[in-house]
C-alpha positions as a printed NumPy array, in Angstrom:
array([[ 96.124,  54.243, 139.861],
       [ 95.788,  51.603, 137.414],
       [ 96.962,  52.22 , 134.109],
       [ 93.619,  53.776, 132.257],
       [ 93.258,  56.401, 134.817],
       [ 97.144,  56.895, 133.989],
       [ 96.234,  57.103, 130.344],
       [ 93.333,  59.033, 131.002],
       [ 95.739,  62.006, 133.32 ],
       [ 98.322,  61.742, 130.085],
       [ 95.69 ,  62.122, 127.622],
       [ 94.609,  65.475, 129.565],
       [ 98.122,  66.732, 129.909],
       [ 97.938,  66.366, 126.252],
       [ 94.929,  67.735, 125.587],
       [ 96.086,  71.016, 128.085],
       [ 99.028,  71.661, 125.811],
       [ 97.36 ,  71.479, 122.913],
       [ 94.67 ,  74.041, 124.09 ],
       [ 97.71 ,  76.293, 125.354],
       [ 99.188,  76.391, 122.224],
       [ 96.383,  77.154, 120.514],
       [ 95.256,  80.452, 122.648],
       [ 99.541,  81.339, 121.867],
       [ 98.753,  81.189, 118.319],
       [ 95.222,  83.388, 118.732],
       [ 97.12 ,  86.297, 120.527],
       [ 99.375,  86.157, 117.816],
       [ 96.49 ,  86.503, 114.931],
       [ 94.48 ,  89.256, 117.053],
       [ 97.457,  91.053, 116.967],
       [ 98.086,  90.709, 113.064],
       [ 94.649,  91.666, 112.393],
       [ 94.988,  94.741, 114.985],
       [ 97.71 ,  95.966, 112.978],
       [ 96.149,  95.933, 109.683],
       [ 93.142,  97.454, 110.891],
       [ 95.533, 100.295, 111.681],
       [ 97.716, 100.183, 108.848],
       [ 93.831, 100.581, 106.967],
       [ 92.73 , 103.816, 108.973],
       [ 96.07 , 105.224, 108.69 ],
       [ 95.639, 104.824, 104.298],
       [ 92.128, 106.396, 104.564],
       [ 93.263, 109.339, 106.83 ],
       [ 95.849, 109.638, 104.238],
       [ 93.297, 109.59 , 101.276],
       [ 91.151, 112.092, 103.273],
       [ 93.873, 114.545, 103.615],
       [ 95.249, 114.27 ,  99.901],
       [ 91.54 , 115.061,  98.47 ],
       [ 91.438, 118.168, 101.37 ],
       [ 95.122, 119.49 ,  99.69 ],
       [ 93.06 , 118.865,  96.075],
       [ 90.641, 121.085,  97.001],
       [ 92.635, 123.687,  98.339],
       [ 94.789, 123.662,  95.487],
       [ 92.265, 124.228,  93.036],
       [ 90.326, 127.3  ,  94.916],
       [ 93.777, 129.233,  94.901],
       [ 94.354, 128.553,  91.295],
       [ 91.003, 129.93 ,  90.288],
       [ 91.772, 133.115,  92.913],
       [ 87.876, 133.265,  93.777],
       [ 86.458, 133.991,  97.088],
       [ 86.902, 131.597,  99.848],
       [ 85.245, 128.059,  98.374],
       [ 83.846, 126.237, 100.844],
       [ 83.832, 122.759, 100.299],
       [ 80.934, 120.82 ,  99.748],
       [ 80.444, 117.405, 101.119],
       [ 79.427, 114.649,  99.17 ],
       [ 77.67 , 111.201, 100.383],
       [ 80.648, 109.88 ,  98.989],
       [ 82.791, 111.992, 100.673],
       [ 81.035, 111.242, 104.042],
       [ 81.028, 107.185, 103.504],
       [ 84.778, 107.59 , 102.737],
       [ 85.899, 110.307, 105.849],
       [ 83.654, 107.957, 108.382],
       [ 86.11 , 106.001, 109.892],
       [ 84.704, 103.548, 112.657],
       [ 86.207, 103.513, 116.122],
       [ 87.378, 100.263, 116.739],
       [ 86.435,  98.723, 120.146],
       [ 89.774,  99.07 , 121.498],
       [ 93.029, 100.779, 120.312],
       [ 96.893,  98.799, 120.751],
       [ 97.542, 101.865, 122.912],
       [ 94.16 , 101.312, 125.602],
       [ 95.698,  97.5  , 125.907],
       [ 99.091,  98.16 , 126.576],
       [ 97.462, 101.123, 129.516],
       [ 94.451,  99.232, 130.775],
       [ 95.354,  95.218, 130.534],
       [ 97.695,  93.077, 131.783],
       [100.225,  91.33 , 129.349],
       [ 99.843,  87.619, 129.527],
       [102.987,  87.424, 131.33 ],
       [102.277,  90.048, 133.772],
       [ 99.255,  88.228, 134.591],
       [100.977,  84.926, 134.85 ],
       [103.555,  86.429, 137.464],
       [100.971,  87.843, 139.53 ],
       [ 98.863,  84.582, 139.874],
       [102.091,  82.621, 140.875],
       [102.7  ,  86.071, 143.303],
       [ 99.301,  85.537, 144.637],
       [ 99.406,  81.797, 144.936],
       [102.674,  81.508, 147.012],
       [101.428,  83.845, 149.104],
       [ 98.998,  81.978, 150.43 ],
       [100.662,  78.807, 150.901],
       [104.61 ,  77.977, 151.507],
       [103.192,  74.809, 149.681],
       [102.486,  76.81 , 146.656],
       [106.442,  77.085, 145.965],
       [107.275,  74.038, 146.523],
       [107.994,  71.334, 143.658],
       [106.333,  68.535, 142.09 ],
       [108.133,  66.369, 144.585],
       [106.149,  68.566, 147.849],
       [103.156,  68.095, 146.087],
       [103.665,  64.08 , 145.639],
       [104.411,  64.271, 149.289],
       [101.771,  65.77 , 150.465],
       [ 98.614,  64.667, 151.678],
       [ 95.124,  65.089, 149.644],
       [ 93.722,  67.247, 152.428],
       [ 96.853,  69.538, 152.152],
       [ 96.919,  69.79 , 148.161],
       [ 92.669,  70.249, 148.413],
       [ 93.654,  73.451, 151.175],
       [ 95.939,  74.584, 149.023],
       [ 94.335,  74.534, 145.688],
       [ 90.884,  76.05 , 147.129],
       [ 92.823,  78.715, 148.814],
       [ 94.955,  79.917, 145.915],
       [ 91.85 ,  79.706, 143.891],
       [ 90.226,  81.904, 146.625],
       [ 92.573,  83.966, 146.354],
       [ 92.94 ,  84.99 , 142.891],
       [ 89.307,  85.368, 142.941],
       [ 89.839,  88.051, 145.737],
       [ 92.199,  89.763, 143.062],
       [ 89.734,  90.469, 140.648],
       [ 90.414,  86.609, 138.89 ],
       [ 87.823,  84.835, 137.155],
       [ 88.024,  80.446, 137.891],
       [ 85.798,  78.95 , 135.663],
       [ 87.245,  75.265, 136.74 ],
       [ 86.805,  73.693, 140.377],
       [ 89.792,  72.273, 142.61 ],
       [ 89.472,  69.184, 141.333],
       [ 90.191,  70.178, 138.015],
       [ 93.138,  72.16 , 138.962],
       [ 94.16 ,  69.279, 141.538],
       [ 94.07 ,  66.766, 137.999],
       [ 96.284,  68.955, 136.401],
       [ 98.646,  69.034, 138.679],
       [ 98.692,  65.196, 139.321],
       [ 99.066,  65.014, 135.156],
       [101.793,  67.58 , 134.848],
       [104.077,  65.734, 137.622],
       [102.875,  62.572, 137.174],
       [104.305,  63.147, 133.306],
       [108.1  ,  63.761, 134.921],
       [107.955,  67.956, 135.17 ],
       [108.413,  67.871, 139.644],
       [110.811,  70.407, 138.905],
       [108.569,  72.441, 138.403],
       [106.885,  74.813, 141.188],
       [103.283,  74.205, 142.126],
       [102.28 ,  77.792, 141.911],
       [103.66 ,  78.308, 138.31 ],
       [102.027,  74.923, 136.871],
       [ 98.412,  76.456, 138.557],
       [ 98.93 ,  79.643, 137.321],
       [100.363,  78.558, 133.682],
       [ 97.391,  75.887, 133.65 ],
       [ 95.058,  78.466, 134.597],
       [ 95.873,  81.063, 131.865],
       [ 96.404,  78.948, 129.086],
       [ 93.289,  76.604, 129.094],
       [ 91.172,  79.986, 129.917],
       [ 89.919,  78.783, 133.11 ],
       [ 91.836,  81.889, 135.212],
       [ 91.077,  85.096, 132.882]])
């Protein structure tokens, strides 16, 4: 491999990180914004039920005949609160934490391959027909689990090569796929 291809495979690694990074820090705003958009409802179902109280208050102090309230446009444009699309409480029942999804990809993976737990050292070692087997397998695989790839083996192959290549053979293959995967968005 001469050295641009080298550059090249660091450059990527790079380039990965960067991109993983940068879907950490989106969870992290989508969940900001999720909580204001509560904290928002929460102040207009408050508002709602302080002018409902006013209203009450005031028929009783005037001792008339049951009052019943009339609605105003304004009223209506102010009570309407919008669903939103999905509530903290249908994620946390219906999708998978980002870790929970990362352990079952590298579940998944080693499953199909004693290759897949191995280190960066079995996957130097081993021979391109063997890391091509593997990779289209465990990609296979997590299809079969209900896994969308967007990337081919090749491109999952590259990353590996970059992430040991760049000293990490500690490392276990199935847990570089799987974190690779997830945080470039190419494994949703």
């Amino acid at each position: 491999m001469n050295h641009i291809e080298k550059f090249g495979l660091k450059l990527l690694g790079l380039l990965l990180l960067v991109v993983f990074i940068w879907g950490l820090s989106n969870v992290a705003s989508n969940e900001k914004a999720e909580k204001e958009e509560a904290s928002r409802v929460a102040g207009e179902e408050n508002t709602q039920e302080m002018q409902t109280e006013s209203v009450e208050e005031e028929s009783e102090r005037n001792q008339e005949a049951p009052v019943t309230t009339p609605v105003s446009p304004a009223v209506v444009e102010t009570t309407t609160i919008p669903t939103p699309a999905f509530t903290p409480e249908s994620v946390i029942t219906t999708e998978k934490t980002r870790d929970e999804k990362l352990d079952e990809l590298i579940q998944i993976a080693e499953s199909v391959s004693s290759l897949a737990s191995g280190t960066g050292s079995d996957w130097e070692n081993a021979e391109w027909s063997e890391r091509n087997t593997l990779v289209n397998d465990v990609l296979e695989a997590w299809g079969n689990h209900g896994y969308t790839v967007t990337e081919d083996d090749i491109w999952f192959m590259s990353t590996l090569d970059v992430r040991y290549d760049d000293g990490h053979t500690a490392e276990p293959i199935s847990y570089v796929l799987a974190v690779s995967g997830l945080a470039n968005g190419t494994v949703d």
